[in-house]
C-alpha positions in Angstrom: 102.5 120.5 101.1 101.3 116.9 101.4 103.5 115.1 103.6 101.3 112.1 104.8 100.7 108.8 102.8 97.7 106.3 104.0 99.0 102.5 103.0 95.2 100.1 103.6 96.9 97.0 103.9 94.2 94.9 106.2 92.9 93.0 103.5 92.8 89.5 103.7 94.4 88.6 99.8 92.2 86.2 98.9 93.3 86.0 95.1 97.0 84.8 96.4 95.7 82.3 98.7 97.3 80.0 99.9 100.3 82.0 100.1 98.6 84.6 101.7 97.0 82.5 104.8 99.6 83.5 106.9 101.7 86.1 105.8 100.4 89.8 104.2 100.1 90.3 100.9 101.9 93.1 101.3 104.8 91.5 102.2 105.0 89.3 98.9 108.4 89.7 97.5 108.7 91.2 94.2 112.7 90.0 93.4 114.0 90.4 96.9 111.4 93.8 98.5 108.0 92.8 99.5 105.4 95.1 97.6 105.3 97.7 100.6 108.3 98.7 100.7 108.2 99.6 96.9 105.0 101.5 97.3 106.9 103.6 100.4 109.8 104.1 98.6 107.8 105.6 95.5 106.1 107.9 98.5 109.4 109.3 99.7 110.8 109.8 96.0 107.2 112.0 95.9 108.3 113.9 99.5 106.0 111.9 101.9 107.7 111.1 104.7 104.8 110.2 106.9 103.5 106.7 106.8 100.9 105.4 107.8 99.4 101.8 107.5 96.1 100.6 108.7 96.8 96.9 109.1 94.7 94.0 110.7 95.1 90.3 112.2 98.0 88.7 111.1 99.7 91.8 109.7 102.7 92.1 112.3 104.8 91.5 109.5 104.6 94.9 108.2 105.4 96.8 111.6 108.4 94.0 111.6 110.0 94.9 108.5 109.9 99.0 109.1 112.1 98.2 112.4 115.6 97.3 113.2 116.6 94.2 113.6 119.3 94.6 115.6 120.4 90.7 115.8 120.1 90.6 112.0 121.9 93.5 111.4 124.5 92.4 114.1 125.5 89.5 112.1 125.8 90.9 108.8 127.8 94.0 110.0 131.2 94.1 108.0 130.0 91.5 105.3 129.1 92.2 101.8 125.5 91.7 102.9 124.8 94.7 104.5 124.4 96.2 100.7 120.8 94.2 100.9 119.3 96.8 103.7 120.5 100.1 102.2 117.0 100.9 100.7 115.1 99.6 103.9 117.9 101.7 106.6 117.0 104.9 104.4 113.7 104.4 104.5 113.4 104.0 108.2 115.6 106.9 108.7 113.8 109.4 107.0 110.2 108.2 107.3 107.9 107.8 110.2 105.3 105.1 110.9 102.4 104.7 112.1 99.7 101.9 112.4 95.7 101.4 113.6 94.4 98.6 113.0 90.9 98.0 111.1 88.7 95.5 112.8 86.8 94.8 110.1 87.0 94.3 106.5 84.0 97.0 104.7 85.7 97.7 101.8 88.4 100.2 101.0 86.7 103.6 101.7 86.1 102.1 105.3 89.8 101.3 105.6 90.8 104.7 104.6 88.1 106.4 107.2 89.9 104.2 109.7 93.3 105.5 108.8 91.5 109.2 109.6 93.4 109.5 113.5 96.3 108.9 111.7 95.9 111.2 109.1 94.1 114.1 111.0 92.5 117.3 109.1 95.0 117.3 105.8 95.4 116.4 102.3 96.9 113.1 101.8 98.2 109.8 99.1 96.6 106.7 99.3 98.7 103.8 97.7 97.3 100.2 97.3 100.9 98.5 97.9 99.6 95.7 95.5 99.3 98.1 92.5 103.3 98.1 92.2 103.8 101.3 89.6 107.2 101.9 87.9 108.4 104.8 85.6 112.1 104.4 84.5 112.0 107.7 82.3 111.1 109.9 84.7 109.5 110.9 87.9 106.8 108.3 89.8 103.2 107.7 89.9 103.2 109.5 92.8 105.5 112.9 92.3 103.2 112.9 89.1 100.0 113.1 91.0 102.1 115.6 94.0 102.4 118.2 90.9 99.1 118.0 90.0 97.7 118.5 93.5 100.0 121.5 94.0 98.7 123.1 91.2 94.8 122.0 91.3 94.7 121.3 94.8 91.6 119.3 94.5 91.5 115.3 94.8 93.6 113.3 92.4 93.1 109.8 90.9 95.1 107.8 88.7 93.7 105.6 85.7 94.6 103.7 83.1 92.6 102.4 79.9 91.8 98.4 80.4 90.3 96.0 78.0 87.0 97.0 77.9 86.0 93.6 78.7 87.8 93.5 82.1 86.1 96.7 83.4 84.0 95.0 86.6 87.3 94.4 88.2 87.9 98.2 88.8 86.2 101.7 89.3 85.8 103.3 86.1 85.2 106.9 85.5 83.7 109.1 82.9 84.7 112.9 82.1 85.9 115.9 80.5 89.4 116.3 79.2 90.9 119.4 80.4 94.8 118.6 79.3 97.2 116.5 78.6 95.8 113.3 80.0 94.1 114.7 82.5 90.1 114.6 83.4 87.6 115.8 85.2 85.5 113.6 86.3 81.4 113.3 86.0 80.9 110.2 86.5 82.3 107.3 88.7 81.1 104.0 88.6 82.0 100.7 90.7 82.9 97.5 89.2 80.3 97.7 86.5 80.0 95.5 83.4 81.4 95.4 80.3 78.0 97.1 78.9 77.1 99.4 81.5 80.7 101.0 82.1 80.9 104.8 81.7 84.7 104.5 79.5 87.7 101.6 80.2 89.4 104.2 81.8 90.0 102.4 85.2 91.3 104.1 88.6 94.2 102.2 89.7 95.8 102.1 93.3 97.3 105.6 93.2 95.1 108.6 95.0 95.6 112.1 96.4 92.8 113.1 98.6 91.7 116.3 100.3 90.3 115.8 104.1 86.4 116.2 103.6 86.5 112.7 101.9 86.2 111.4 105.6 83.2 113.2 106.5 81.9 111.9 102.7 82.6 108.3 103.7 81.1 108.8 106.5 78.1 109.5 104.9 78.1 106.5 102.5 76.0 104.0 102.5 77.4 100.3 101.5 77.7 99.4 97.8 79.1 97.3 95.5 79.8 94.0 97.7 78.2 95.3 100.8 81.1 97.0 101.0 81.7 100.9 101.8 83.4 101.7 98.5 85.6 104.8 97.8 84.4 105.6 94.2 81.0 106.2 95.9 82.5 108.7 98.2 84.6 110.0 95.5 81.4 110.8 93.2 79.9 112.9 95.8 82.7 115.1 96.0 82.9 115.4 92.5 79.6 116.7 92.1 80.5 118.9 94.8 83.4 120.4 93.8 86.3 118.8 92.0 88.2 115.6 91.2 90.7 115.2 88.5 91.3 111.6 86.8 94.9 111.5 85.4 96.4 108.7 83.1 99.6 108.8 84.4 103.1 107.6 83.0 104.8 104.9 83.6 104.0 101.0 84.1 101.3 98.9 86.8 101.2 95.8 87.4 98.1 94.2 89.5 100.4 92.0 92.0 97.3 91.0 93.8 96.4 87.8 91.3 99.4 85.4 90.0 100.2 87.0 86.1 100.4 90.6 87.2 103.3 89.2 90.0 105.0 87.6 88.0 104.8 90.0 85.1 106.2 92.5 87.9 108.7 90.2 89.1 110.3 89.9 85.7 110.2 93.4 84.9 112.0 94.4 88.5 114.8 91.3 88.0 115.7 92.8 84.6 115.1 96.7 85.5 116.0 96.9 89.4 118.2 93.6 90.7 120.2 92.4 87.6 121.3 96.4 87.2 122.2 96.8 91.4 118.8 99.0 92.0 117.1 96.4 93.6 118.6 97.4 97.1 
């Protein structure tokens, strides 16, 4: 069973600067929860317990917030306040964390090859915490994709159909449907334009990956950017084997750039705080 989930969260955040100049992007509260703690809450609902966060300079933040803070919580004890930590106290006592730190910044399959110590020789999620994903009729993104892996047990990626116009902001992928919304991928391509894009079916920040990915990234040359990107990994191992695109259920907003925010933030004040889930 997949118990591990690898958070990449070293990125600088350029598209929310200049909030992001000193604080993680991950830490950006949607409501009153920074964008982490969402994406590790959807991990636990999924049965990963094990977290593991590759983080960078000025990232302390994140190792801060999944810790006691035994002043804080010393002078809020007895007060109506205390409802406010619920979600993070369950979270920290039935996860563990783990951190290395990547050096620096080559693109996302680099950041996930630096997570490998943490990881070890195991299949494993991969959440982009600024991809915030919500389903409210039914189970998550991630429980989704944990069901598909236990019955395919090959890699998993989530997608979505974009505007066909917006396709070089993601990896898109081309393939064979084999059920209901699911695919198996042929084709994987990086960022490409409008006119050269395989479909607008666009991976989003939701994967399940088995181990040999490390030895494939290891093996890639840069891409896209300069930068060591997972889609090119991810097309070698699906001409070696197989990986399975599924269009998942459920809502995502891109929290890394302004509109997708604050899109999210007013979907989780009406859906999660005004209705007392937001804790």
């Amino acid at each position: 069973m997949i118990k591990k989930c690898l958070f990449p969260a070293a990125g600088y955040g350029t598209r929310f600067l200049p909030a992001t100049k000193a604080m993680p992007k991950e830490m950006l509260p949607v409501v009153n929860k920074p964008l982490i703690q969402y994406g590790v809450e959807e991990a636990l609902d999924a049965g990963l317990n094990e977290i593991s966060i590759v983080t960078g300079r000025g990232k302390r933040a994140l190792e801060d917030h999944f810790d006691i803070s035994y002043e804080l919580e010393n002078q809020i004890k007895g007060t109506d306040k205390e409802k406010y930590l619920v979600g993070i106290r369950r979270l920290l006592s039935e996860c563990s964390f783990s951190y290395t730190r990547q050096t620096e910044m080559k693109g996302l399959g680099h950041a996930i090859l630096t997570g490998r110590p943490l990881i070890g020789d195991e299949p494993f999620a991969v959440v982009l915490a600024d991809d915030l994903c919500v389903n409210l009729e039914g189970d998550g993104v991630l429980t989704q994709m944990v069901k598909l892996y236990n019955q395919y047990r090959c890699t998993i990626i989530a997608i979505q159909e974009v505007d066909p116009q917006e396709t070089n902001k993601y990896g898109v992928i081309a393939g064979d449907l084999i059920g209901d919304d699911l695919y198996r991928v042929r084709n994987m391509v990086e960022k490409p334009a409008p006119e050269d894009a395989p479909s607008n079916l666009a991976i989003i920040g939701r994967y399940i990956l088995t181990p040999d990915i490390f030895e494939l990234i290891k093996q890639t040359e840069p891409g896209k950017g300069g930068e060591i990107q997972i889609t090119d990994a991810l097309m070698k191992q699906a001409q070696n084997g197989c990986v399975i695109a599924y269009k998942f259920k459920g809502k995502r907003f891109d929290c890394g750039g302004a509109e997708g925010y604050i899109e999210a933030t007013n979907f989780c004040f009406e859906n999660f705080y005004k209705t007392g889930k937001a804790y």
